[in-house]
LOZA-767038 format. One line per 2 residues: number of its first residue (from 1); their letters; for each residue x, y, z of C-alpha. Coordinates in Angstrom, 3 decimals. Layout:
// LOZA-767038
NUM) a) X Y Z ~ ...
// end
This chain:
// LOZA-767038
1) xx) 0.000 0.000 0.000 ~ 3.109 2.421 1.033
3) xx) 4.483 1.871 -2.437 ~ 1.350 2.537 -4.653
5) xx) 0.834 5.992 -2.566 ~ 4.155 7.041 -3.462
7) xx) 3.844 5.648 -6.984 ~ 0.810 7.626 -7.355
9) xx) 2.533 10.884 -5.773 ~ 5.659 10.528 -7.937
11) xx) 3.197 10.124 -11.174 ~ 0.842 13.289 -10.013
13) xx) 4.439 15.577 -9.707 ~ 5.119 14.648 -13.155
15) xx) 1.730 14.692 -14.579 ~ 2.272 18.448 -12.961
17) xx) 5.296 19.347 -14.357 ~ 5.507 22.085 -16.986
19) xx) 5.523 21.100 -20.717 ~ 7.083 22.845 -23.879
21) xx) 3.791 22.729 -25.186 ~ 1.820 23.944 -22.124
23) xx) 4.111 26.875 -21.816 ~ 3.956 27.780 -25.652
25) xx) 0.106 27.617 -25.241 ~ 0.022 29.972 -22.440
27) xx) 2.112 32.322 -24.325 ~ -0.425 32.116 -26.949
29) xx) -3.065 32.547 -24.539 ~ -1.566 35.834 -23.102
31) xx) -0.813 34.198 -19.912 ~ 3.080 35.807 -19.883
33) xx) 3.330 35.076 -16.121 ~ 1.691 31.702 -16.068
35) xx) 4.273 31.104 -19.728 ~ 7.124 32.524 -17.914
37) xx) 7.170 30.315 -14.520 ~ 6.359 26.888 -17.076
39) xx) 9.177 28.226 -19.310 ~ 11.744 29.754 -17.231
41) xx) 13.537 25.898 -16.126 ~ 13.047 24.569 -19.516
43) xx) 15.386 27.157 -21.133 ~ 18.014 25.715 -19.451
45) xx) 18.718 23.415 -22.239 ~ 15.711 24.119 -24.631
47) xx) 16.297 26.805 -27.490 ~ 12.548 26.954 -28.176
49) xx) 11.501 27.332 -24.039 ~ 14.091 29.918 -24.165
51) xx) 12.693 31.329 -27.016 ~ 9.029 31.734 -25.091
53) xx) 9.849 32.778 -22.734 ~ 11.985 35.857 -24.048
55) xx) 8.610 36.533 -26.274 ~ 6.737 36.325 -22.753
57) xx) 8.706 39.433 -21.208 ~ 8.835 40.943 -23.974
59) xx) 5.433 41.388 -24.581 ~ 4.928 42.175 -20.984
61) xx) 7.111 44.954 -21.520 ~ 10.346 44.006 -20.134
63) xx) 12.432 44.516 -22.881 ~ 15.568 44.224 -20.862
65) xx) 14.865 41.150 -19.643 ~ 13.866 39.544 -23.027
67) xx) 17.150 40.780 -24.338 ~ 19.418 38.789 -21.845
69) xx) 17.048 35.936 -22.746 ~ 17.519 35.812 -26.186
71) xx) 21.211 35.921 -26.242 ~ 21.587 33.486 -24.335
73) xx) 21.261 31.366 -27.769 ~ 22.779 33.135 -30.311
75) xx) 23.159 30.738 -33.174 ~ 19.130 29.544 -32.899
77) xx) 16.514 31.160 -35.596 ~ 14.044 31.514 -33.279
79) xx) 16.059 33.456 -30.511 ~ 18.176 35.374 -33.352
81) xx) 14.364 36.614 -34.328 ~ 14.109 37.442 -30.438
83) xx) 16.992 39.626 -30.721 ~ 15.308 41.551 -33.910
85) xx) 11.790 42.419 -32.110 ~ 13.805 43.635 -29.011
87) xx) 15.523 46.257 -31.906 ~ 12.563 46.959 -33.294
89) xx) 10.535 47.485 -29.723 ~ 13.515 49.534 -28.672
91) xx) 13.281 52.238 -31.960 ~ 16.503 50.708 -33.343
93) xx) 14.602 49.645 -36.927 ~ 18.027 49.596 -38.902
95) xx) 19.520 47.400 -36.430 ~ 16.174 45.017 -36.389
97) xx) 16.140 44.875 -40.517 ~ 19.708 44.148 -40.500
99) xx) 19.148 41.101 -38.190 ~ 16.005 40.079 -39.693
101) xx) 17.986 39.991 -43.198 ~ 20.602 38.520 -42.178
103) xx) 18.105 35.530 -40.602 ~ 16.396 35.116 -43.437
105) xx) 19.256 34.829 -45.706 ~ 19.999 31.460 -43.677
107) xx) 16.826 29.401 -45.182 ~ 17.556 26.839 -47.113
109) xx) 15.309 24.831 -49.914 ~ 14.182 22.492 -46.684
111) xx) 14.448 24.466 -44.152 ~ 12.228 27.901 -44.020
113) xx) 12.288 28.181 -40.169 ~ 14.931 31.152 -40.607
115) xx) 12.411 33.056 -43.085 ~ 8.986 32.161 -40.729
117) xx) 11.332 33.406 -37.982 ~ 12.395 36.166 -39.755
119) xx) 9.428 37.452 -40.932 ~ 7.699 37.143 -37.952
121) xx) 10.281 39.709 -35.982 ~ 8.132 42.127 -38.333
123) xx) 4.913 41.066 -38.414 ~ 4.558 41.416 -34.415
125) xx) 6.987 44.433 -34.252 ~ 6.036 47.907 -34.878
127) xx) 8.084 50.209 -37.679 ~ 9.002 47.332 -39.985
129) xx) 8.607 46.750 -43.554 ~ 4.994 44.692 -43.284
131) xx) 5.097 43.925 -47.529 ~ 8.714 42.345 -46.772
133) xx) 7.226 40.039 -44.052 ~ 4.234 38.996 -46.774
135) xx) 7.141 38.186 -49.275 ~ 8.764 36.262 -46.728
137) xx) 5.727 34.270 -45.407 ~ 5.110 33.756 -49.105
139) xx) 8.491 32.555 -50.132 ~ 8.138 29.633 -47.240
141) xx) 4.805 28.663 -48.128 ~ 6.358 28.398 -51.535
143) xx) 8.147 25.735 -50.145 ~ 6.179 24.002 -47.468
145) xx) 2.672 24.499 -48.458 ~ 1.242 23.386 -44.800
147) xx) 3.613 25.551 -42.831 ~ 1.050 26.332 -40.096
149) xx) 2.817 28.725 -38.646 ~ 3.350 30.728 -42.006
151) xx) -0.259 31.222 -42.978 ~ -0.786 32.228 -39.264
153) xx) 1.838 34.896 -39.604 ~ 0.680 35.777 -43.251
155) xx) -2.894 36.262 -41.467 ~ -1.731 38.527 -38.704
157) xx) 0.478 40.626 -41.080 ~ -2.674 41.052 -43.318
159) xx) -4.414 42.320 -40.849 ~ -2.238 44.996 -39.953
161) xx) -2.583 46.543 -43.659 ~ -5.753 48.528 -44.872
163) xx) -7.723 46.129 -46.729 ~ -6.229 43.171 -46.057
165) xx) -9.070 41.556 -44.065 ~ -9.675 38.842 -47.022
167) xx) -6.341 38.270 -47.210 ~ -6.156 37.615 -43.470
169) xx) -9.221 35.211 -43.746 ~ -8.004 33.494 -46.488
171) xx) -4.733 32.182 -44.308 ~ -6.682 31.735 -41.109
173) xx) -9.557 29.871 -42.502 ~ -6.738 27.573 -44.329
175) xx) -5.477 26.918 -40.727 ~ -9.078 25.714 -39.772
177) xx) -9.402 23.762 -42.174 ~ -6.899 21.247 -41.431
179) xx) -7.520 22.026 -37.587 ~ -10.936 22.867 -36.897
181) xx) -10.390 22.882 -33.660 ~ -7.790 25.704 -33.181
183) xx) -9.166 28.150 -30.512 ~ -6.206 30.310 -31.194
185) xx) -6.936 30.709 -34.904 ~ -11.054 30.636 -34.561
187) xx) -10.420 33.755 -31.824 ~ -8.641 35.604 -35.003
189) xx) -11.213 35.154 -37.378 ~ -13.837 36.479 -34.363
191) xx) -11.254 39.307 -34.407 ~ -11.325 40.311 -38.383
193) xx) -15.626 39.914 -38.218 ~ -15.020 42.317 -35.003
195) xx) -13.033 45.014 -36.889 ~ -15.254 44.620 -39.478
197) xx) -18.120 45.396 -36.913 ~ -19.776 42.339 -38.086
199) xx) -20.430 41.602 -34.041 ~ -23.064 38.624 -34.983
201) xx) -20.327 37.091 -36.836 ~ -17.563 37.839 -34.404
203) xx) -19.660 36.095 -31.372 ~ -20.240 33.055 -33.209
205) xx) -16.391 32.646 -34.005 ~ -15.536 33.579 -30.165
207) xx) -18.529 30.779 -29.486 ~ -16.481 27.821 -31.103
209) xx) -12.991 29.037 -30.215 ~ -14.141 28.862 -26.546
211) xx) -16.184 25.177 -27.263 ~ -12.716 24.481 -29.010
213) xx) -10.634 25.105 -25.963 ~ -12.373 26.109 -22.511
215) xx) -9.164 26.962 -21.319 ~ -8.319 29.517 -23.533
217) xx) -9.469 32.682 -21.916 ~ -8.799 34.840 -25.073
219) xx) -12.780 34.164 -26.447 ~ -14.036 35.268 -23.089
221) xx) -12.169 39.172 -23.494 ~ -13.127 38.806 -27.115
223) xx) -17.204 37.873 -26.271 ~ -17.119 40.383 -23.498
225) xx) -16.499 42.940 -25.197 ~ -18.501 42.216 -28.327
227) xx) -21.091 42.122 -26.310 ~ -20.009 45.642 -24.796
229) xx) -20.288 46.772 -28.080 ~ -23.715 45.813 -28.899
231) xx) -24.810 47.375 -25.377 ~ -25.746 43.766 -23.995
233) xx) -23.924 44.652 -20.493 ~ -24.684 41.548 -18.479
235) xx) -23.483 38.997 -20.594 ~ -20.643 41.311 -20.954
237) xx) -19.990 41.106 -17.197 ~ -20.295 37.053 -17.719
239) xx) -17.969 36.605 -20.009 ~ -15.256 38.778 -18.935
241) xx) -15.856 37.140 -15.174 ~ -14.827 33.780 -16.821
243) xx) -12.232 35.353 -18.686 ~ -10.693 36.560 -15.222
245) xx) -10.800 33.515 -13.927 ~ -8.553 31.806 -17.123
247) xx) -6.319 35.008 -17.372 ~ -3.050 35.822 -15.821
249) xx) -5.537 38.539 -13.701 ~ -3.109 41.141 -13.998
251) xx) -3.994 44.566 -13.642 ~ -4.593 45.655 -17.167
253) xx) -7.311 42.600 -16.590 ~ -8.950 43.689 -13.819
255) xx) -9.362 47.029 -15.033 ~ -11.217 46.093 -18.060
257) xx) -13.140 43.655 -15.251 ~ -13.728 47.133 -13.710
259) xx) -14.725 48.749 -17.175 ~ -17.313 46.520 -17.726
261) xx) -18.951 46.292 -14.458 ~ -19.211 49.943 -14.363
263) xx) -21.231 49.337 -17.342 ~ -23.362 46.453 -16.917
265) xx) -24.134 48.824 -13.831 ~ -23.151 46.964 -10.980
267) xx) -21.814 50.079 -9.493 ~ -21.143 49.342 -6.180
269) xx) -19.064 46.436 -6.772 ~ -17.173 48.502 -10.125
271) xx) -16.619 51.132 -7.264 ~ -15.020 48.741 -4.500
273) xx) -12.799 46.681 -6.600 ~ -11.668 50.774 -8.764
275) xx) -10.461 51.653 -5.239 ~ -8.480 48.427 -4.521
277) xx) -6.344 48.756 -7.678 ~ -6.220 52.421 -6.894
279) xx) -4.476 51.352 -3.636 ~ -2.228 49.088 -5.880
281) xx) -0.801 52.387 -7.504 ~ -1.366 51.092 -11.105
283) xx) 0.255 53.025 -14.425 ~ -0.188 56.087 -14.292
285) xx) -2.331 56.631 -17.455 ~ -4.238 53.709 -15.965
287) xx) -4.593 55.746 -12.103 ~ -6.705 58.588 -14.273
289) xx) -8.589 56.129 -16.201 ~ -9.486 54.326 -12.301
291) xx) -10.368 57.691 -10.719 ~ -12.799 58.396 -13.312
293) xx) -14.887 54.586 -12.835 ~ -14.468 55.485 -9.619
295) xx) -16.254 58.395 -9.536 ~ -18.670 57.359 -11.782
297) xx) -19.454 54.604 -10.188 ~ -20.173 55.910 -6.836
299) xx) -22.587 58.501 -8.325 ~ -24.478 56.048 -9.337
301) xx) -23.882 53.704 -6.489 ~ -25.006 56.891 -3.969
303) xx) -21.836 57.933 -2.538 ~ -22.302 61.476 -4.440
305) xx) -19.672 62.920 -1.743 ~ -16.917 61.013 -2.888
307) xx) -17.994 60.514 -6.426 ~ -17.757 64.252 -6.728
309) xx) -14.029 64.150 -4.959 ~ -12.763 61.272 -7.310
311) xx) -14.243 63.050 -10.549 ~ -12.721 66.144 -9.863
313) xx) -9.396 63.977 -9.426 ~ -10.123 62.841 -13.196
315) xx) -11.151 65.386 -15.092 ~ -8.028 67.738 -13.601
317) xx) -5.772 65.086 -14.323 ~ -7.388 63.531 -17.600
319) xx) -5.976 65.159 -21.008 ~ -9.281 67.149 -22.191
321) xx) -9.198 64.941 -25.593 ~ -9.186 61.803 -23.697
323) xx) -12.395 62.222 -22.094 ~ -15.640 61.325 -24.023
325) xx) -18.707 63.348 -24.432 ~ -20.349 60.912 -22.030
327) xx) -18.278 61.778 -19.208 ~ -19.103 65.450 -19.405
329) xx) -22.888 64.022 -19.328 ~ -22.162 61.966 -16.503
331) xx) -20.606 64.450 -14.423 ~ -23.801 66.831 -15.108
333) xx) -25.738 64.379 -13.974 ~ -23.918 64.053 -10.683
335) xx) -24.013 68.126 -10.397 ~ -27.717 67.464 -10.811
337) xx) -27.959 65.521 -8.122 ~ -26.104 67.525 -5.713
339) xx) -28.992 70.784 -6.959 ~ -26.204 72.706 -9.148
341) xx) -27.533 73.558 -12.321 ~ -25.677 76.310 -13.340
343) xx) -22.878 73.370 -13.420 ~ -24.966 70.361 -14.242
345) xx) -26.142 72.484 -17.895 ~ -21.895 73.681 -18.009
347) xx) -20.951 69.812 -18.573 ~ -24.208 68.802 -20.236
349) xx) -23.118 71.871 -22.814 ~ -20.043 70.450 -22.641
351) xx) -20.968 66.930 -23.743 ~ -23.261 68.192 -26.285
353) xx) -20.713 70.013 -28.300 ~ -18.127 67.402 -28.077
355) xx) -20.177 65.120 -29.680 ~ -19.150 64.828 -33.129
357) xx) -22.017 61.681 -34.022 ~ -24.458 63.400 -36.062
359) xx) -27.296 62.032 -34.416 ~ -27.511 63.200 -30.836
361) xx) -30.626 61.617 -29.646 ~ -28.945 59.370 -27.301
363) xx) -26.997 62.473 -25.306 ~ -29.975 64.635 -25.581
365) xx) -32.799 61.893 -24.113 ~ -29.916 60.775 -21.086
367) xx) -30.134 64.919 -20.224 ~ -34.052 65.070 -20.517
369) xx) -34.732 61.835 -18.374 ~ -32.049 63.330 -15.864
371) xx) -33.747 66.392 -15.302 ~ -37.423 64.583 -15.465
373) xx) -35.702 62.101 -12.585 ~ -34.813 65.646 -10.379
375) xx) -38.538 66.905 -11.280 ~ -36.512 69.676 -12.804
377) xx) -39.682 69.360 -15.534 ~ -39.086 72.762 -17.319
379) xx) -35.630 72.092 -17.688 ~ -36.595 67.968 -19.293
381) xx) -38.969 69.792 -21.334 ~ -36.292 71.927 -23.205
383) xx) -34.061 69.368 -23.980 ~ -36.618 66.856 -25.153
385) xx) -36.986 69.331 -27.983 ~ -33.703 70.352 -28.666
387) xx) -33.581 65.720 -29.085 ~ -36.806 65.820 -31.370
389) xx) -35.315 69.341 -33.308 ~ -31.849 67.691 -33.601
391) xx) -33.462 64.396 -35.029 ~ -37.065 64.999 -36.185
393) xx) -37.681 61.516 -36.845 ~ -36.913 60.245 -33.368
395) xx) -39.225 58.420 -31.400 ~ -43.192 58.965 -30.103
397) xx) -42.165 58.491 -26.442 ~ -39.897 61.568 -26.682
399) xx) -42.770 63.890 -28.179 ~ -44.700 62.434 -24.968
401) xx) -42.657 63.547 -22.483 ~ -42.031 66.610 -23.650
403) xx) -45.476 67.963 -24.121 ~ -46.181 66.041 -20.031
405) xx) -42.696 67.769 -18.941 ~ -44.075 71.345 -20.180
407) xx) -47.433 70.532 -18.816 ~ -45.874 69.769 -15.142
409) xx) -44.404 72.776 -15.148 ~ -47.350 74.632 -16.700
411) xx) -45.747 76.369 -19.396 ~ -48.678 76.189 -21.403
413) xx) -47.072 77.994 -24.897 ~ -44.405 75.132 -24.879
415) xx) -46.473 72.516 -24.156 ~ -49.254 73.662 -26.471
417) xx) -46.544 73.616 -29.356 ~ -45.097 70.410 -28.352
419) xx) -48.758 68.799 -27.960 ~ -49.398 70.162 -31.488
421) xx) -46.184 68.503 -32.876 ~ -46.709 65.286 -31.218
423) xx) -50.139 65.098 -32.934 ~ -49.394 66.046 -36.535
425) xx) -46.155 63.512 -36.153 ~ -48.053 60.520 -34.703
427) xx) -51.892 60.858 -35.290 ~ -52.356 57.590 -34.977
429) xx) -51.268 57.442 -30.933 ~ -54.175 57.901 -28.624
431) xx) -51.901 59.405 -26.287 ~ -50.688 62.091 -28.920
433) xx) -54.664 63.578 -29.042 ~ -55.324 63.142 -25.549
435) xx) -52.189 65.185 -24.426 ~ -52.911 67.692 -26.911
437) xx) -56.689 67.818 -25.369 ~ -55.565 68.365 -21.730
439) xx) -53.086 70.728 -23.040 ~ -56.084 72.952 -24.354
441) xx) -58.239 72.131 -21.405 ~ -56.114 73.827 -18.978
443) xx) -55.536 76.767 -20.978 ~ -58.979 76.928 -21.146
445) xx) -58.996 76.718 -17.479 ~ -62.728 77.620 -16.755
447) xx) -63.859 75.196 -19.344 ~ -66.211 78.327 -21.623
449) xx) -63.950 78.121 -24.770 ~ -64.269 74.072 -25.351
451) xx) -60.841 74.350 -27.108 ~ -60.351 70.857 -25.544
453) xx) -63.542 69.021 -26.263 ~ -63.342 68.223 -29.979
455) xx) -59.872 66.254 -28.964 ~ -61.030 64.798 -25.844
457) xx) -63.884 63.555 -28.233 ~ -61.599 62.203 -30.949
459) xx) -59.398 60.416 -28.346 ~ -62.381 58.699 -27.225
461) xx) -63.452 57.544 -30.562 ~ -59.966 56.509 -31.090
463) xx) -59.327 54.287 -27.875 ~ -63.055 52.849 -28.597
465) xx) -62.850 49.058 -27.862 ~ -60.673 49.976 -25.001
467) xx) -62.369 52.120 -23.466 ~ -63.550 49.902 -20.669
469) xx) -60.212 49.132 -19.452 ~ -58.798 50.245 -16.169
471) xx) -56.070 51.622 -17.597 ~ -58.335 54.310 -18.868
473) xx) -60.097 54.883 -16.411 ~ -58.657 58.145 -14.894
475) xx) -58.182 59.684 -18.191 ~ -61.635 58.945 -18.978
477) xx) -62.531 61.374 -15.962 ~ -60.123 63.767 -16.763
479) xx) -61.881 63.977 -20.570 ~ -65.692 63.422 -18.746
481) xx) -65.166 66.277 -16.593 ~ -63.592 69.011 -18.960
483) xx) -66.408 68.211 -21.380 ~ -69.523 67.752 -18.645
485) xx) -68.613 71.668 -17.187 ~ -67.711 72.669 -21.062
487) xx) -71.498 71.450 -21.949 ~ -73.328 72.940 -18.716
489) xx) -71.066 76.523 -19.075 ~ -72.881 76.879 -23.118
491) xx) -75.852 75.124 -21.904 ~ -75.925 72.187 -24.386
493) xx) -77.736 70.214 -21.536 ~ -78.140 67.228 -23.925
495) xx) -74.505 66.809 -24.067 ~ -73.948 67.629 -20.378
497) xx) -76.247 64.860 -19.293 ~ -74.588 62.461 -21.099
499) xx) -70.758 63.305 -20.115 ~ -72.184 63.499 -16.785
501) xx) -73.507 60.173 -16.677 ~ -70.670 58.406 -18.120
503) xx) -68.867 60.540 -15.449 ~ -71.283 59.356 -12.624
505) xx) -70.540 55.536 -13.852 ~ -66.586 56.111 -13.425
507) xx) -67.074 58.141 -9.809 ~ -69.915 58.954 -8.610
509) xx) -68.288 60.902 -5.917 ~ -66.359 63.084 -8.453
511) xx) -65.774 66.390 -7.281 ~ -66.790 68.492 -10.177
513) xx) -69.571 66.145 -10.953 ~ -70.880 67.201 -7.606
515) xx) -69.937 71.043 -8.632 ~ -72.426 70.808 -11.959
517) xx) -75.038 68.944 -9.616 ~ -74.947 71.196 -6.778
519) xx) -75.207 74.523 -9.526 ~ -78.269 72.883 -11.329
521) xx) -79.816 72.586 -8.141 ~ -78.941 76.512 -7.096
523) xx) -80.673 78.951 -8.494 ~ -79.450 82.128 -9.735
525) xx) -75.815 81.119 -9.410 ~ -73.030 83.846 -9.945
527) xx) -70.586 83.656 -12.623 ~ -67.968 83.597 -10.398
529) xx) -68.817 80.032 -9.052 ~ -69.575 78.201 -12.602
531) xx) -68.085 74.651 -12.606 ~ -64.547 74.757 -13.668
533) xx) -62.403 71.950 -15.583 ~ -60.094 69.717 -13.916
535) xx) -57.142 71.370 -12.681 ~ -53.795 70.608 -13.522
537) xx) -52.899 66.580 -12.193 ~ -50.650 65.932 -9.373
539) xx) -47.551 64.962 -11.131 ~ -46.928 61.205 -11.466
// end
């Protein structure tokens, strides 16, 4: 029994042990530190660990450190190659070309490693001669028609040149199909539909590279933030939550985490875990970027205190063209909160002129339903139009609310010209003739003009089948009143009977059915105390 235990402990240690190929793939992968502690004793004696795990610093950024890797191998392609992107990432181009030529000039008819190599120094450096690399890739495929790793570079090289998307596919989907099942390759593809904004497409290509490999936690970034793009927050927030737990979880990685929890608007917990990497002191440009979700977050999370000490951190420190319209919205919104308007319209202003998108609807409505939220209704009312005079053809529920915004705040000339407009733009909507009706009817306050009745009347005859739901049934009164006092002040007592019966069947108790009953009963009655029309409603 002693013997299988420690059998099946020795077997488990080297079932555990770091392979080549595990420490390749998590290079791949993006995992540098994860590549970098299964690489770092293989390159003891291993050209192509070594190799690794020079690309791993390197593309962590420590170029230093890659350098002293590389050369510790100085007759191997791949590392000679190593030495070239550490030229090219250090501004020393004519050093990198030199190396890169000299590397490729070692191929021979079997052997294209040294042009592969060679080319790819270019293809994932920046400054290089991109149309050299193609010639390069091209040469070795040339030779070795199903060099993998050529049409992979010839993909990624395409991709870096305008209009070379087909190109790019072209290589990748040659990949695929002799390997359908390389997550590495399928994630590219996702890419190209991605920067092609094709985000159906793009999902469905992250979808099989992560049913391809459900280790690889490049789909996950890629998904999340497809979904970002397309505005579907929460299953942003899903897949970048799996993606966190695959990743390396450095801090560039938990700062998009951050990103997108801000967005999917789980505020509290994109404000708790901003502060912890705050306290990490991250990158500078990073700190800015952090004091800003912060902020943001908090606002919306209820902390408006510190929210407005953490945004004032951001936007002093921020470079003015690095921060969005939005973020001037955002912090008017916060200033709206906290009862400054003078400052809330500054950054609404603000965001409104840096907002180059020629439709502004978006911007304008988040201003308008921020004001309607502080029952600041004037205020909603004005920019609802400036959203429906910016993009006439924008929605009915923005005509709605702001002919009900100018009616809260009784400024009956707006809301008489925004009734009107909603009306003529959607005749069809009940709600567009009974708005303009009650508009009327308190303008016409003492109910003796009956500018309200023919459109209370048409509404009616418009909702007709529904005009027994409960739904209704207040705006029914509102209607059965204005018209019942209308008909008893011009003595149309045909009419009045009947507006006050269906009034009497809604609420018998009404108050100004009880007005019109208690004046037919009085004799004599003085001007002064004729039946009025409903006033103007509470506000909702």
């Amino acid at each position: 029994m002693m013997v299988t235990v420690a059998v099946s402990i020795a077997m488990s240690a080297i079932a555990q042990q770091p392979t080549l190929e595990s420490g390749i793939k998590m290079y791949n992968y993006k995992n540098y530190q994860s590549a970098q502690k299964a690489l770092t004793p293989l390159s003891v004696k291993d050209p192509m660990a070594n190799y690794y795990l020079g690309l791993s610093y390197l593309d962590a950024g420590n170029t230093a450190k890659a350098k002293y890797q590389f050369e510790k191998y100085p007759d191997d392609a791949a590392n000679i190659s190593g030495t070239a992107r550490v030229a090219f990432a250090s501004k020393d181009a004519a050093k990198g070309n030199e190396i890169v030529k000299a590397l490729a000039a070692k191929a021979k008819k079997k052997d294209v490693a040294p042009l592969v190599y060679a080319a790819e120094a270019i293809t994932y450096s920046e400054g290089a001669d991109l149309q050299q690399a193609i010639q390069w890739y091209k040469d070795a495929i040339t030779k070795d028609a199903n060099n993998v790793e050529a049409h992979l570079g010839l993909g990624d090289t395409y991709r870096k040149i305008t209009g070379g998307g087909g190109e790019a596919m072209n290589n990748y989907e040659f990949i695929v199909d002799k390997d359908p099942k390389n997550s590495l390759v399928l994630s590219r593809i996702g890419d190209l539909w991605y920067e092609a904004r094709t985000y159906n497409s793009a999902l469905e290509f992250y979808g099989k590279a992560k049913d391809a490999d459900n280790t690889n936690p490049l789909p996950f970034k890629s998904l999340s933030q497809a979904y970002q793009r397309t505005g579907k927050y929460e299953q942003a927030l899903t897949n970048i939550r799996q993606y966190i737990t695959l990743s390396d979880n450095t801090i560039n990685d938990q700062i998009a985490f951050v990103e997108i929890l801000y967005q999917a608007k789980a505020n509290c917990e994109a404000a708790k875990k901003a502060q912890e990497l705050l306290n990490q002191e991250p990158p500078a440009d990073k700190k800015i970027s952090l004091y800003g979700i912060l902020g943001f977050a908090q606002s919306d999370c209820g902390d408006s205190v510190e929210a407005l000490k953490n945004l004032r951190t951001y936007f002093t420190t921020q470079k003015p063209k690095n921060i969005t319209p939005g973020a001037y919205v955002e912090y008017g919104k916060l200033w709206l909160k906290l009862n400054n308007l003078d400052s809330a319209t500054y950054y609404y202003t603000k965001g409104i002129e840096g907002d180059t998108a020629k439709n502004k609807t978006d911007i304008y409505r988040q201003i308008a339903e921020a004001y309607r939220s502080k029952k600041e209704y004037c205020k909603s009312g004005d920019w609802y139009s400036n959203l429906i005079k910016s993009n006439p053809g924008t929605q009915a529920l923005d005509h709605f609310w702001c002919t009900v915004m100018y009616y809260y705040c009784k400024d009956w000339k707006n809301a008489l010209s925004a009734s009107e407009r909603f009306e003529e733009k959607f005749p069809d909507q009940p709600s567009s003739t009974y708005w303009h009706a009650r508009v009327l009817a308190n303008i016409d306050s003492e109910a003796t003009q009956g500018s309200g009745a023919p459109y209370f009347i048409k509404w009616i005859e418009k909702i007709g089948a529904d005009i027994d739901k409960k739904d209704k049934r207040n705006d029914l009164i509102k209607a059965y009143e204005y018209l019942a006092a209308y008909y008893f002040n011009s003595k149309d007592n045909e009419k009045k009977t009947l507006y006050m019966d269906k009034l009497r069947a809604l609420d018998p108790n009404d108050f100004y059915l009880k007005q019109i009953e208690d004046a037919e009963k009085a004799s004599g009655t003085p001007k002064k105390d004729k039946p009025q029309a409903a006033p103007t409603p509470k506000k909702k």
